[in-house]
C-alpha positions in Angstrom: -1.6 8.0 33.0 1.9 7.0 32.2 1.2 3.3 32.2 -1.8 3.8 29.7 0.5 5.7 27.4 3.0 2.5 28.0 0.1 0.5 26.9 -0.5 2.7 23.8 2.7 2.2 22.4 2.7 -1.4 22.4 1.3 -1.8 19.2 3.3 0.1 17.5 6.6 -1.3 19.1 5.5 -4.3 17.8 4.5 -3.1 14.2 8.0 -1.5 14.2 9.8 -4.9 15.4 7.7 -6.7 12.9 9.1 -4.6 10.0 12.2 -4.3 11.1 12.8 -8.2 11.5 10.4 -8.8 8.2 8.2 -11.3 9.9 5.4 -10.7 8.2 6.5 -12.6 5.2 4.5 -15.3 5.0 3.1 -14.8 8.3 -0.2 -13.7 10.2 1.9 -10.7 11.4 0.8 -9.5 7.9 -2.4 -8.5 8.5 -1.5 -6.2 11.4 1.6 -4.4 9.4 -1.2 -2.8 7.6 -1.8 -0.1 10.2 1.8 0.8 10.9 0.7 4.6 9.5 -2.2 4.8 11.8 0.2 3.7 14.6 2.6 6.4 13.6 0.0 8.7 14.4 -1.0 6.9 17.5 2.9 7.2 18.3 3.0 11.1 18.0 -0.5 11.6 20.1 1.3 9.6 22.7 4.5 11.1 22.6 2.5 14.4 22.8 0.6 13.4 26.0 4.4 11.9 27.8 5.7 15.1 27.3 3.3 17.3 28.9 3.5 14.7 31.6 7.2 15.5 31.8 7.9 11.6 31.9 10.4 11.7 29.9 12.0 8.4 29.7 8.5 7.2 28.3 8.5 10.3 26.3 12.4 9.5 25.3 11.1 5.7 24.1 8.0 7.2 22.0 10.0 9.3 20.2 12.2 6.4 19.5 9.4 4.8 18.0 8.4 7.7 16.1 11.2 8.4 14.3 11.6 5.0 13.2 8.2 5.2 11.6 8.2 8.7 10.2 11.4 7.7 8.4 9.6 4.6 6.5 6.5 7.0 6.0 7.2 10.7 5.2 9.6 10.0 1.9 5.5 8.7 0.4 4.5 11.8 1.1 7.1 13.9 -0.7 6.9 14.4 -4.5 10.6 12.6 -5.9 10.7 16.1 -8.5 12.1 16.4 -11.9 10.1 17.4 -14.7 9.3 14.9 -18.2 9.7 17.0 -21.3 6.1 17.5 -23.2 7.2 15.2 -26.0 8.2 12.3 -24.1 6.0 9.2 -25.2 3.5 8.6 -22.5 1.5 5.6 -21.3 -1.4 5.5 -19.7 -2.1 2.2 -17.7 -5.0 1.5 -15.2 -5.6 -1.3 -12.6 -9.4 -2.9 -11.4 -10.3 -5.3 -9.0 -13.9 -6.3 -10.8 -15.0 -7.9 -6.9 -15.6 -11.4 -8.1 -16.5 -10.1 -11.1 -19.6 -8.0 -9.5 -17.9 -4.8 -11.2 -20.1 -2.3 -13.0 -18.6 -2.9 -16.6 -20.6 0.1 -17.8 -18.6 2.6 -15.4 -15.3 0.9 -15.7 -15.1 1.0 -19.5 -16.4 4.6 -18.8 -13.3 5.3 -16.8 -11.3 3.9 -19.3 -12.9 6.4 -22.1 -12.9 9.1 -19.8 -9.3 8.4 -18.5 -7.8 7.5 -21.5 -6.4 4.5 -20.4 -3.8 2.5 -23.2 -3.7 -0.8 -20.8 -6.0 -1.9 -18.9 -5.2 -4.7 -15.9 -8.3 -6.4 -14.1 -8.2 -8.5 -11.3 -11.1 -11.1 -10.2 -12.5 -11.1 -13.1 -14.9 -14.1 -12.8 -18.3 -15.5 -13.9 -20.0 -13.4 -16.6 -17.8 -10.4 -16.0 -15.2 -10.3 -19.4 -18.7 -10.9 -21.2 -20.3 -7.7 -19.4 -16.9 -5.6 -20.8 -17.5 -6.5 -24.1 -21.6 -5.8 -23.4 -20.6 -2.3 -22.4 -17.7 -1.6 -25.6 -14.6 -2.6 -23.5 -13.1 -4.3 -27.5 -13.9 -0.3 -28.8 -11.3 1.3 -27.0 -9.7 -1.5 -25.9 -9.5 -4.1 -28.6 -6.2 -6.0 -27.6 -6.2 -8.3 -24.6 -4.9 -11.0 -22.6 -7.2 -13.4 -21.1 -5.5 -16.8 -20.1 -7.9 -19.7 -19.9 -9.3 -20.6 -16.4 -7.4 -17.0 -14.8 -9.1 -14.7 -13.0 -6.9 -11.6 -14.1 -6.0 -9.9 -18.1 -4.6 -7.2 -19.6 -6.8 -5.3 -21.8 -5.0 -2.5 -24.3 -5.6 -0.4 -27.0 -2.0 -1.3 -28.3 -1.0 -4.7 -29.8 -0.1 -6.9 -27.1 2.5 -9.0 -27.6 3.2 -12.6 -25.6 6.5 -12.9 -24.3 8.6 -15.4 -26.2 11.5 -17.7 -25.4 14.2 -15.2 -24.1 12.0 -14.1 -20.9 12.5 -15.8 -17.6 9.7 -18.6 -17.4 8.8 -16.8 -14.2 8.2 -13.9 -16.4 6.0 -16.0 -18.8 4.0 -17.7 -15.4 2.2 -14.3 -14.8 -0.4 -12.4 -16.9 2.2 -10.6 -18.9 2.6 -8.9 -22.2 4.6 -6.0 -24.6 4.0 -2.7 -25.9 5.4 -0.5 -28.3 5.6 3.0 -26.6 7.5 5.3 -28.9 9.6 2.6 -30.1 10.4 1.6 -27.1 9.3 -2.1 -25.5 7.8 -1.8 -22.3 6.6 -5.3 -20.4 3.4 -5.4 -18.3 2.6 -7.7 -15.6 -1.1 -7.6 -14.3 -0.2 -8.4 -10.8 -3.4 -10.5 -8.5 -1.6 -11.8 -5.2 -3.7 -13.9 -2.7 -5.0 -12.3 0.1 -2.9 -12.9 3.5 -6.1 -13.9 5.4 -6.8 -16.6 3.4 -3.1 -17.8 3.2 -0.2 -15.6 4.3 2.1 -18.5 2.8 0.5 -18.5 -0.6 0.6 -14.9 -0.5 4.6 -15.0 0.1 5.2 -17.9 -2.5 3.0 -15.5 -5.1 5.4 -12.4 -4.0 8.0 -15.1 -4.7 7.0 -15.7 -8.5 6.5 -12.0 -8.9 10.4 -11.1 -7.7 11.2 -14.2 -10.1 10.0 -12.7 -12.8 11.4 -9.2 -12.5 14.6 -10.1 -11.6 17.0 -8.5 -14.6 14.1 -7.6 -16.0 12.8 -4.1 -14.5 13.8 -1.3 -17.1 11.1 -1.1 -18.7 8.4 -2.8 -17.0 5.4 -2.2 -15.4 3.7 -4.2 -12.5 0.1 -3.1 -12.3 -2.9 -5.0 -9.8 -3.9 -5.5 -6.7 -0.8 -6.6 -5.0 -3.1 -7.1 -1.4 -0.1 -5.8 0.5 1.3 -2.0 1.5 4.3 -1.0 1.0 5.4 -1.3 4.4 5.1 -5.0 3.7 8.3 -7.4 3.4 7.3 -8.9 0.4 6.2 -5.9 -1.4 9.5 -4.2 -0.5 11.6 -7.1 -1.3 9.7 -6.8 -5.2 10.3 -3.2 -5.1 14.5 -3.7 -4.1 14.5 -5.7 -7.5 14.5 -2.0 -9.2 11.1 -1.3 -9.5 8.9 2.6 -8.4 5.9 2.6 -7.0 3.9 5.6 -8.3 2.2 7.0 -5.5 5.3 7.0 -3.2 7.4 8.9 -6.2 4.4 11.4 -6.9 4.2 12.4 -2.9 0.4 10.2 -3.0 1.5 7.4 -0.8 -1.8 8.2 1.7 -4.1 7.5 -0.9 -6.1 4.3 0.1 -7.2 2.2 -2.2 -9.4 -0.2 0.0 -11.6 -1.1 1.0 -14.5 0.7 -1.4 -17.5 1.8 0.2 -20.1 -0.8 -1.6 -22.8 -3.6 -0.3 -20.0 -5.2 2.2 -18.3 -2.1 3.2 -21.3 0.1 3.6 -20.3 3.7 4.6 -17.0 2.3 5.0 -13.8 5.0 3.7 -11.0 3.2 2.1 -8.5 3.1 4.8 -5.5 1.3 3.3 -3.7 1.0 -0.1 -3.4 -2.2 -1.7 -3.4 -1.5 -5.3 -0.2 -0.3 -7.0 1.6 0.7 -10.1 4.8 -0.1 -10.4 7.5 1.4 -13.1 11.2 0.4 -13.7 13.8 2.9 -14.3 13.4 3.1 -17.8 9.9 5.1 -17.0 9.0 8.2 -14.7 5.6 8.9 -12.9 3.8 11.5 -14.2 0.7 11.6 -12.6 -1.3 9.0 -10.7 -5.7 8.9 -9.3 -7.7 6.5 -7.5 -11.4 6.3 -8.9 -14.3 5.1 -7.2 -16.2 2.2 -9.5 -19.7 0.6 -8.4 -19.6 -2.6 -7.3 -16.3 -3.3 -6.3 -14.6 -3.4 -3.0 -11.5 -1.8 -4.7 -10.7 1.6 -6.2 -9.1 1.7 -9.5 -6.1 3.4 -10.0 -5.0 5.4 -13.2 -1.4 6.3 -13.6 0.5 8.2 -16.5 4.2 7.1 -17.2 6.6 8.7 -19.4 8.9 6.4 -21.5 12.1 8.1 -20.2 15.0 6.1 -21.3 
């Protein structure tokens, strides 16, 4: 029984080694860093089992193991506190992967109504899809946008978007990116569409790459909103957030809330099991509040966060 607990534990040795060392970035090892929190729990069952076993040199390695990952994992789970007076400007910001464009534009610009959503990020958005948005009112609430020629991913708002001239890093100006006015304040907004790791784990780090570029200096008062196709347990992912940047379901004690992938036509009766999609804040803003919402036709659940303009 000992050695099948010593086979359990593999895994997760190697998903702790993995992040320890960072060789993930840019790597295959990146698809199997996604279920370092399911091996965390695989760590503790085992642990459980060595101890009533009374092996405790096995025991004495699993619990090695486990604190290393409860460490990286609990701080998601615990609210970062603080309160945001009433009248502190507020922006509402949303994130969609429209799935090749097979998204339901009638529910999403619902959830955007519903939601009251100021910016708007969508990701994949291909074929007929922006057409479909404006079918179903997107331009009513929404009547601002950015929608590079040839992309697949824009920025849709119901403030005045404004390019980003001259003085911004051209790293900054490579990426679907635009300004706000929030209470007087600027606040910079990347829609964020990574490659996936499974189709290239080297493009995915070189995109991960441009993204750091462009918030080097640059965090304050920016937001970083998409489907980043990476967790937070990621090396890339934490390398963008060491730049300075928040992500808003680790700060509001939601880091367990998956994202993907969506139960729909290729994930039948499939739970979303891992989180991919993010909001990221600088400094200059505090999370508020932050939902995942379930949108026919895609793979991916949106996510809706609030942000106070905190100075």
């Amino acid at each position: 029984m000992t050695g099948l607990c010593g086979v359990g534990l593999v895994l997760p040795a190697v998903l702790v080694a993995t992040r320890l060392g960072g060789w993930d970035d840019g790597t295959a090892l990146a698809l199997p860093v996604v279920l370092l929190p399911y091996a965390a729990v695989a760590t503790l069952l085992v642990l459980g089992v060595l101890l009533a076993l009374r092996s405790w040199w096995a025991a004495g390695l699993a619990g090695l193991l486990a604190v290393v990952q409860l460490c990286w994992l609990v701080p998601r789970f615990v609210p970062a506190g603080g309160t945001v007076a009433a009248d502190v400007p507020r922006l509402r910001v949303a994130t969609s992967n429209a799935y090749l464009g097979q998204v339901d534009a009638d529910a999403l610009v619902r959830l955007v109504r519903e939601q009251r959503v100021d910016v708007l990020a969508v990701e994949e958005l291909r074929g007929s899809a922006a057409a479909a948005l404006e079918r179903a009112g997107i331009a009513e609430v929404l009547p601002h946008r950015q929608l590079p020629p040839g992309g697949d991913t824009a920025l849709y708002s119901r403030l005045p978007l404004a390019p980003l001239d001259e003085s911004a890093p051209a790293a900054a100006r490579a990426q679907v990116a635009a300004e706000v006015s929030v209470g007087g304040r600027v606040v910079r907004l990347t829609a964020v569409h990574t490659y996936y790791p499974l189709g290239d784990a080297r493009r995915w780090s070189e995109d991960f790459e441009g993204l750091r570029a462009a918030a080097e200096g640059g965090t304050r008062d920016a937001v970083f909103l998409g489907d980043f196709n990476a967790t937070l347990d990621h090396a890339p992912m934490r390398d963008l957030l060491a730049t300075g940047l928040t992500d808003t379901h680790a700060e509001l004690g939601r880091g367990g809330s998956p994202t993907w992938p969506e139960d729909n036509a290729d994930f039948p009766r499939l739970p979303p099991m891992i989180q991919i999609d993010h909001v990221l804040h600088g400094k200059g803003l505090t999370g508020v509040a932050v939902s995942e919402h379930r949108v026919p036709g895609t793979d991916h659940r949106a996510v809706v966060a609030e942000l106070a303009v905190t100075g």
